[in-house]
C-alpha positions in Angstrom: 29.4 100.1 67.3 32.3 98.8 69.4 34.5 100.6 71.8 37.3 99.4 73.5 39.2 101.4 76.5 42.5 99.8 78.1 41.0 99.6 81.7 39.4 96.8 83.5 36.1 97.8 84.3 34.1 98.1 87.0 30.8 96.4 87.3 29.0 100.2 88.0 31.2 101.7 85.4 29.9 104.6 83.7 31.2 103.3 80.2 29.7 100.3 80.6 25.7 101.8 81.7 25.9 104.4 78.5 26.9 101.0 76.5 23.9 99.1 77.5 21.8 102.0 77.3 22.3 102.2 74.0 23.0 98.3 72.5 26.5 99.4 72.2 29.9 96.9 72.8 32.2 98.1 75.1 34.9 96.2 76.7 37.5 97.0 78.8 41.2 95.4 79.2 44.6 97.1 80.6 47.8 96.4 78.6 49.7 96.4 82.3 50.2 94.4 85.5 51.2 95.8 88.6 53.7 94.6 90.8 54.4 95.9 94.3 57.6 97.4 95.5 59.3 97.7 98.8 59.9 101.5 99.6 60.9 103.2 102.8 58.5 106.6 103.1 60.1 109.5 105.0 60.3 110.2 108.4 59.2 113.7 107.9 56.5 115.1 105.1 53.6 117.5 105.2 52.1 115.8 102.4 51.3 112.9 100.5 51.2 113.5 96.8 49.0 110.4 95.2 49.7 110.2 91.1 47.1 107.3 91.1 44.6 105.2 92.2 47.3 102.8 91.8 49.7 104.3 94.2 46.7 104.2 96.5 46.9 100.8 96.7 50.3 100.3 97.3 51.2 103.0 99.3 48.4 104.4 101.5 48.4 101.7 104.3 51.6 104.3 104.8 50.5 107.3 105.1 51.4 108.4 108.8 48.5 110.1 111.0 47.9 113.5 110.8 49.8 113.9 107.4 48.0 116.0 104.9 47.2 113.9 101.7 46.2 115.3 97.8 45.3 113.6 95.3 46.0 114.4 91.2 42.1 114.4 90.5 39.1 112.9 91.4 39.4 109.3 90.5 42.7 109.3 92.7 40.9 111.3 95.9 37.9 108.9 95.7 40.6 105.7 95.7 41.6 107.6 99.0 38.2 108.7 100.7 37.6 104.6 100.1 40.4 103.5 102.4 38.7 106.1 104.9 41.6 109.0 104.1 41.1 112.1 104.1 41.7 114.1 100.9 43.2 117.7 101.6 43.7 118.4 97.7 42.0 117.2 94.8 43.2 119.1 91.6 41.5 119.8 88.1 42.9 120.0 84.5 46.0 119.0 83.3 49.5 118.2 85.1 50.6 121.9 84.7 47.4 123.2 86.3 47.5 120.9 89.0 51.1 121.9 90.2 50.2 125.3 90.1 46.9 124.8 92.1 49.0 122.5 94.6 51.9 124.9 94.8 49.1 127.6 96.8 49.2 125.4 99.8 51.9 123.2 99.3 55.0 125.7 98.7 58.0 125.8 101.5 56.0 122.5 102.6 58.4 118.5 102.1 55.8 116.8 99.6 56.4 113.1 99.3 55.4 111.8 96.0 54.5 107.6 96.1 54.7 106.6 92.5 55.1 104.7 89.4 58.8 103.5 88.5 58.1 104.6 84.7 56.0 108.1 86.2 56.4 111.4 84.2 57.1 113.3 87.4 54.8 116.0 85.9 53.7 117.6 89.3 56.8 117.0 91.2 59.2 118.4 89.0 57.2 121.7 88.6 57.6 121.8 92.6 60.9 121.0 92.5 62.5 124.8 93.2 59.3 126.1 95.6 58.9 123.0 98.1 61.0 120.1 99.4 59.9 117.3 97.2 60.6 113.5 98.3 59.4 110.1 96.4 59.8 106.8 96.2 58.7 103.9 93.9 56.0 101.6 95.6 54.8 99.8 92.4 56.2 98.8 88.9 54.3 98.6 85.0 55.0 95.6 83.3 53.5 95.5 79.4 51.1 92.9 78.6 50.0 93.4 75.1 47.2 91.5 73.9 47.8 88.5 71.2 46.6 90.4 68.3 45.0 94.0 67.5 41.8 94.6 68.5 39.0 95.9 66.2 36.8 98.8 67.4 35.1 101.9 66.3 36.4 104.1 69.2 39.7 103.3 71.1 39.9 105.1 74.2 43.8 104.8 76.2 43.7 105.7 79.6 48.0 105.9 80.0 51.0 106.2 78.1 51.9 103.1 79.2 48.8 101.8 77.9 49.1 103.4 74.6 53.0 102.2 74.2 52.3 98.7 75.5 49.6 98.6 72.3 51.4 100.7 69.8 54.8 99.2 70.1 53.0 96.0 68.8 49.8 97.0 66.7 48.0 99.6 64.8 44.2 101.3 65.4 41.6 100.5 62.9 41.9 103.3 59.9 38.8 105.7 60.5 38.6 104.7 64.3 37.7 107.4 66.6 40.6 108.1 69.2 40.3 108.9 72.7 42.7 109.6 75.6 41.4 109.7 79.7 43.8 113.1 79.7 46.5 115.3 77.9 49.7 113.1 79.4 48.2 110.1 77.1 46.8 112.3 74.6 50.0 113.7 73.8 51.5 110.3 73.4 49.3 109.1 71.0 49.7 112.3 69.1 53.6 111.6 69.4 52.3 108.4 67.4 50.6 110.4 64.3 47.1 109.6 66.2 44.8 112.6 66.0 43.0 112.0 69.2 40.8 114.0 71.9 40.3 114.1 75.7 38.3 115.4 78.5 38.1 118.4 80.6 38.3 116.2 83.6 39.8 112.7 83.4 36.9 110.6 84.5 34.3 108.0 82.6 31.8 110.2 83.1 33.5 112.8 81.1 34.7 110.3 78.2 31.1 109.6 78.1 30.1 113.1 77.3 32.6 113.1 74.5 31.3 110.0 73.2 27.7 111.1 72.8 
């Protein structure tokens, strides 16, 4: 068996221990490259809305003291806690659940919101009429597809991006079980005719639980 997810991987990566437990392939390899970009944050914010691990690493060298700071999910709050922040929020579930979750401390509060150029907006937007909501773009996605499709027995996409910057160019295996790190890519490979399934929480851990 061979599964591929589109993620570098860590050496202590949880995909990667279940793999050798079991004499089973995994490899891991992100369809994007991330460039930096130059943003001014605000003078004023109550909070720090991180999107990503990603915008962690371009954007929390920012983060004034004494700013509140929250975090999309876990993966995101631990990329924070690492660079010795402290996370305020973490939110659960999907995009929708986390805005409302966020919205119980958050509302009449000015949330800045560091992110992707190409980023769905999905909590901000849902803030929009209930908090002052700021943002600014500190990295770019650039597409790298691969040179030709890759064969596996489970695909597992952890973006949109991801999935468009392999879809726009190749097909997965017929028969392949499909995977998505949460409902934002799962519904874009859906939107592709792939029947595909994700996680209560979007973490390795939790992919590996589907897996088994």
């Amino acid at each position: 068996m061979a599964v591929f997810i589109s993620r570098n991987l860590k050496a202590d990566s949880p995909l990667l221990a279940w793999g050798r437990a079991r004499g089973i392939s995994v490899h891991g390899h992100s369809f994007l490259r991330f460039e930096a970009v130059a943003f001014d944050p605000p003078e004023v914010a109550d909070w720090w809305f991180f999107y990503s691990s990603r915008a962690v690493q371009f954007a929390a060298a920012s983060v004034p003291k004494n700013t509140k700071t929250a975090a999309i999910g876990s993966g995101t709050a631990q990329a924070l806690l690492d660079r010795a922040l402290t996370v305020d929020f973490c939110g659960a579930g999907s995009p929708a659940v986390v805005a409302d979750d966020f919205l119980a401390v958050s509302a009449g509060r000015r949330v800045f919101f560091p992110r992707a150029r190409q980023s769905r907006l999905s909590v901000q937007k849902k803030l929009a009429d209930r908090a002052t909501v700021l943002d600014a773009v500190c990295y770019d996605n650039v597409p790298v597809p691969p040179p030709g499709p890759i064969d596996a027995d489970a695909y597992i996409f952890t973006s949109p991006l991801n999935v468009a910057a392999y879809l726009d160019h190749f097909h997965l295996r017929s028969g392949a079980r499909v995977l998505a790190i949460g409902p934002s890519t799962g519904a874009a490979l859906r939107e592709r005719g792939y029947s595909c399934e994700w996680p209560a929480v979007a973490s390795e851990t939790a992919l590996v639980d589907l897996l088994r």
